[in-house]
Phi, psi and omega in degrees: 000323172304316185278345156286338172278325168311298188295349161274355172298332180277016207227324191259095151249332198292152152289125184296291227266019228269345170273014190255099170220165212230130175237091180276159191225173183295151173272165207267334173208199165292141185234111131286110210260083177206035169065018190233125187249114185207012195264145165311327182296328200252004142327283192303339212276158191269091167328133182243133142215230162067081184234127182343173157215117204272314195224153016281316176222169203252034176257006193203154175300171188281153162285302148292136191269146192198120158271161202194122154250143157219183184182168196225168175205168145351321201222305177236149178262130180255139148245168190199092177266091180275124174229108157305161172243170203233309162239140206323174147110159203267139185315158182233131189214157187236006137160197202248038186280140176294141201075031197289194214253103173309332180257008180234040175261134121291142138207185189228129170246145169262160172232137163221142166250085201270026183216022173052013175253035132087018210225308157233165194189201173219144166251136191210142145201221175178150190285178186260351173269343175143330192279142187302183182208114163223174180187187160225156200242145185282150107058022184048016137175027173262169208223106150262145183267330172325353185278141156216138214190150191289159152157152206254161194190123169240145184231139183247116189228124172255186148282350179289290195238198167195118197255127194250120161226152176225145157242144174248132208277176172249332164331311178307342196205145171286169194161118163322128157304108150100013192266122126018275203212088188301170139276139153180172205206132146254131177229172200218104170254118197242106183301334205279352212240354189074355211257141158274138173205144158215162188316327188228138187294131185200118159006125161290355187237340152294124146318140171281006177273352174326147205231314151007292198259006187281165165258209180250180140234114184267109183299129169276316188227148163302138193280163174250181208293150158000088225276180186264130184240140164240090215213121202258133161215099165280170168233177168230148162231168194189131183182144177271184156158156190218087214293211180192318209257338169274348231344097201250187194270167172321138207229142199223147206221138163207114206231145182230145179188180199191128165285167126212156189230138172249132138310078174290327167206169172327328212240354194216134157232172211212091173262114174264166150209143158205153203048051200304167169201112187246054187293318204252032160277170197310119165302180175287164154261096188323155190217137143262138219242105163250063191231163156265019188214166214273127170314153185241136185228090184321151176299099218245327191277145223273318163326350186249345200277300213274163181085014192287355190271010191259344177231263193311355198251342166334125181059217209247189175247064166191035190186072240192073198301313174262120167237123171313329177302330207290354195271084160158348183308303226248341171175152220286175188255133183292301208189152166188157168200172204199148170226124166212153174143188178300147161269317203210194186257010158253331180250120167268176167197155178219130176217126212231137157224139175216157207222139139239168160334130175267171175223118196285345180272347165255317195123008199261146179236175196307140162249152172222134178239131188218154174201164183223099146242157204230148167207144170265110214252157202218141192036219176274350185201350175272204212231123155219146205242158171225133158221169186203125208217120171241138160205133192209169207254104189267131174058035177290135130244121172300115203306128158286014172272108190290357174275359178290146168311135160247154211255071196326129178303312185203177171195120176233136136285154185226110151190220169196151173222154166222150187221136186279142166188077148340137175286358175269348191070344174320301194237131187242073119274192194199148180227160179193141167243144178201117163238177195239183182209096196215147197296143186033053222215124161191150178078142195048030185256041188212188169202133169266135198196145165205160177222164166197097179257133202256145165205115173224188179297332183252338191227161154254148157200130159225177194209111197222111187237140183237142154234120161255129183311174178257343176265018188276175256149093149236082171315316149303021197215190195229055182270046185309354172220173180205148177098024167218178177240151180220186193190113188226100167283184137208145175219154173223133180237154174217141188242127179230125195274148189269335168207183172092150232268016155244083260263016158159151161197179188172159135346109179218142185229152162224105189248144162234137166241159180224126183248178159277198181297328180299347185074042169237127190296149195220313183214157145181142172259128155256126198241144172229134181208116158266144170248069211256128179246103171289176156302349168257010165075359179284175166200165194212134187224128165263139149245129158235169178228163205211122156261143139217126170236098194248121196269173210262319181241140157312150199208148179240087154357290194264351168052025160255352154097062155262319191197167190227164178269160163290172165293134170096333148303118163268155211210157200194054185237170182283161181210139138246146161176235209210188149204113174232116183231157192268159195319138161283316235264008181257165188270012177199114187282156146208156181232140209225128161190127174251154152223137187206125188185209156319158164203223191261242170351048176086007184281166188238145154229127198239107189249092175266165166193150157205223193170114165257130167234128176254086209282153178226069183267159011254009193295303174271123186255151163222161170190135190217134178229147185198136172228137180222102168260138191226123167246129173305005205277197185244165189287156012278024191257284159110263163192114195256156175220149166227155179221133179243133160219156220205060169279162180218121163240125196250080180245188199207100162299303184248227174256352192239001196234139170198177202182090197254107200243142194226141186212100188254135167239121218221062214268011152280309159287335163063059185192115187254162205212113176227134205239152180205110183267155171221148178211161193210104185253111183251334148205175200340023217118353173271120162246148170219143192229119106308146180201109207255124172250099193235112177257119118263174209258170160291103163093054323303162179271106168221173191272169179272295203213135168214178196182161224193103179236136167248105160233173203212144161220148174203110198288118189231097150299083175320000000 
């Protein structure tokens, strides 16, 4: 598989899009950052415009029209976007919250590759009513948003247009010292016409975010290095609560703590902490969890993100040697600091150490999480990585109360990944090797995995293998199984009609199997899906499926502990159904998707879920999500039913004010959890945060828990 991925990397080394360039220049006067171009600089300035059209196809240039300037100063990089309109009608949009859903926007995005390996970057935009878009880019063309950073932005509408200007600080984003010539890319998304367009021609089955696929942007003089950015954002807190079900006395909480991001070279950042708080980030979103195996709840708190794929994007998503959550779960975070970015233009590195709290009422003592990774760039965009993931028990002794938790001493990873990313994106893949090191743990301690996927307008085909050891460890990580082997082929064809209201559909089948180490079959899903994508972008999918299971552990079906099937029940049934999500460009949305067939001991399972979202824009967001499983079995379990629902109201008076009430009723948990945010960005990356927490049970309804946060942050540049 090594040898293969080398030898297709070598056949994709050119940048497809490398004649397409942009010759930005110093400006010419003073930039007023107020949606009106009306300044001498951007007269002078060099125009992009005539830009493609990615989606619904990627054969003829766009129909909307969308203009582009940039220019530079000292302190900043200017942007300037005119986006026309092609039809009457007020822009759709889904309220002025920062970071919004790209596809269910107009907007206009920048893509920068500022260090020219086709790999990682920055993205800055805005919606046609104002709210920003910022991220740092991934993985040569994913975008996290979870990234926040001081820069400025006004968006302007007329009937005609709509005008997007920025200043981005060059303090804000990393960059090679002394380079030339960037990546970039603009892109535009217009709901009422369906249409996607970017600057430089790029694939219909490629994200415009593709780095790939970027042109240049050419610097009339070399930029010099970076200013020294320093930047302290202490909090404050303040916050009640009240358990009900221990019914201890009211409990008042007031904590002081503090970010800082140091700018070590252009190329480097230097993240501190101590005493981090991440109250008012975003809850999880609840699932009824009918899996036999431990659920994945993405990473949220802002301290883990950037430069994150250096760590958490490591393996699959069921092979995940670091996972960030595992830090803090269990007790609170002391300190922690992290260095991540460029060395050169071939070599990253990442280095993270964090300390928690010991607890003196379980036994559990300070931990230290420490990781490393180093990567290497190969050829134009792949990659091979080393990392090393420690977590160890500082000064443990295990408690002489034998009911007390006993406590892992240490847990270490080991390994490398190399990931294949050509510069055309046809061929994609990855490989990864890892052992562990754990007290009385040896032999069958290690995991191999490799995936290799062709992606072209007509065809997908990938390939995908796993072996996990049975002595394999990763505490820090996300390993939910462990003692199989997997096998995951999947292939897709898409047919495209030349008229008629459907602008492609085709075929995809997907099977996985899981063996043990003996090479005996254990599991396998075989999934049948045709796919049709009208031209209004809505789609319809039928699926059917095929389960087999012979379970490895005793297991309870409703995962409510009434009864268990033994180890070693096979389980064998059929599935049919549906998928369905509607056109974005409406002011009301939905996603509809059913299934119904077998389930385990001779049982029915009947699953509807969806989501309706309804915009008052740009002010009001509403979105209701709901899942209803009806399980059939024979006794004791007998016929269980779950309801999960979820309304979320989402308003944003300005771009700077919101106000978030979130409300799950989660009648599996026998648990309703109403989260209610309130944020004040009263200036750039500076915040106040209220936060109302409320939990109770089910069946009767009384409260659990509640709880009441004041916090304040504030971004300070010495």
């Amino acid at each position: 598989m090594l040898l293969l991925l080398f030898a297709v990397q070598a056949l994709f080394a050119q940048k497809k899009n490398a004649s397409y360039k942009y010759h930005i220049h110093r400006a010419t006067s003073l930039i007023k950052i107020d949606g009106i171009a009306d300044e001498k600089a951007w007269v002078d300035a060099e125009t992009a415009s005539d830009f493609f059209m990615v989606l619904p196809m990627d054969t003829s240039r766009a129909n909307v029209r969308t203009v582009v300037k940039m220019a530079y100063d000292n302190e900043n990089l200017y942007l300037l976007a005119i986006c026309y309109k092609k039809l009457d009608g007020p822009n759709m949009v889904e309220s002025l919250r920062r970071d919004f859903n790209f596809t269910r926007n107009d907007n206009f995005l920048l893509f920068m590759d500022t260090f020219g390996d086709q790999t990682t970057g920055f993205s800055f935009g805005a919606n046609a009513a104002g709210a920003q878009w910022d991220g740092t880019m991934y993985d040569g063309g994913k975008v996290d948003l979870n990234w926040d950073n001081k820069w400025i932005s006004v968006v302007k509408n007329d009937k005609e247009k709509y005008v997007f200007e920025a200043a981005i600080p060059f303090k804000t984003i990393r960059y090679k010292k002394g380079i030339k010539e960037w990546g970039i890319n603009f892109s535009r998304n217009d709901l009422k016409t369906t249409e996607k367009s970017s600057w430089t021609p790029v694939p219909r089955q490629f994200p415009t975010a593709s780095l790939s696929y970027t042109g240049s942007l050419v610097w009339d003089e070399p930029l010099p290095a970076a200013h020294s950015n320093i930047s302290i954002i202490p909090y404050l807190l303040t916050g009640v609560s009240k358990d009900y079900i221990a019914n201890t006395p009211v409990g008042y909480k007031n904590t002081v703590g503090m970010d800082a991001k140091i700018t070590v070279t252009s190329s480097m950042n230097l993240d501190l902490t101590v005493h981090p708080d991440f109250s008012q980030v975003d809850v999880d979103k609840q699932v009824t969890n009918l899996s036999r195996f431990e659920l994945f709840f993405p990473e949220k708190r802002q301290f883990f993100l950037e430069n994150a794929d250096l760590f958490s994007n490591l393996g699959y998503a069921n092979i995940r040697p670091f996972f960030s959550r595992r830090i803090g779960l269990d007790a609170p975070i002391g300190l922690g600091a992290r260095l991540s970015g460029k060395i050169d233009k071939n070599w990253r590195i990442g280095v993270m150490d964090m300390e928690t709290t010991d607890q003196p009422a379980t036994g559990l003592p300070v931990e230290n999480f420490a990781v490393l990774a180093l990567q290497r760039k190969l050829f134009k965009k792949s990659s091979i990585e080393f990392f090393y993931i420690d977590k160890a028990a500082i000064n443990y002794h295990q408690l002489k109360d034998s009911t007390s938790p006993v406590y892992s001493r240490y847990n270490r990873d080991i390994g490398f990944e190399y990931n294949l990313a050509p510069s055309n994106n046809t061929w994609t893949g990855k490989t990864i090797l890892i052992k562990s090191f754990s007290p009385g743990k040896s032999g069958g301690d290690f995991v191999s995995a490799a995936n290799l996927q062709y992606s072209t307008r007509k065809w997908a085909i990938s390939w995908e293998q796993e072996y996990v050891g049975n002595n394999f460890n990763a505490e820090v990580g996300y390993v939910p199984r462990n003692n199989y082997l997997k096998i995951n082929p999947v292939i897709a064809r898409f047919f495209f009609p030349k008229a008629g209201i459907i602008l492609s559909h085709g075929p995809q089948i997907s099977s996985t199997y899981y063996f043990d180490t003996k090479f005996h079959r254990t599991d396998n899903e075989t999934v049948f899906s045709y796919l049709i994508t009208f031209r209004d972008k809505s789609t319809f999918a039928p699926v059917l499926q095929n389960d087999y299971v012979q379970l490895l552990a005793p297991f309870d079906p409703t995962n409510l502990g009434i009864a268990f099937l033994a180890t070693g029940t096979r389980n064998n049934w059929n599935t049919a159904g549906f998928d369905i999500v509607s056109a974005p460009q409406h002011k009301l949305t939905y996603t509809l998707s059913t299934r119904y067939g077998g389930y385990y001991d001779h049982g029915k399972l009947l699953n509807i879920s969806g989501d309706i979202g309804f915009r008052m824009q740009p002010i009001v967001n509403i979105d209701v999500t709901a899942s209803y499983n009806n399980l059939q079995l024979p006794q004791p379990w007998g016929n269980t039913n779950f309801l999960l629902v979820g309304p979320k109201i989402d308003v944003t008076m300005t771009n700077t004010l919101f106000l978030t009430a979130y409300l799950q009723y989660n009648q599996q948990t026998k648990n309703i959890n109403l989260n209610t945010r309130f944020q004040w960005r009263y200036k750039p990356a500076s915040d106040l945060f209220l936060v109302y927490t409320d939990n109770y049970y089910i069946g009767p309804i009384f409260v659990k828990s509640r709880a009441l946060v004041l916090k304040f942050t504030y971004w300070w540049n010495p």
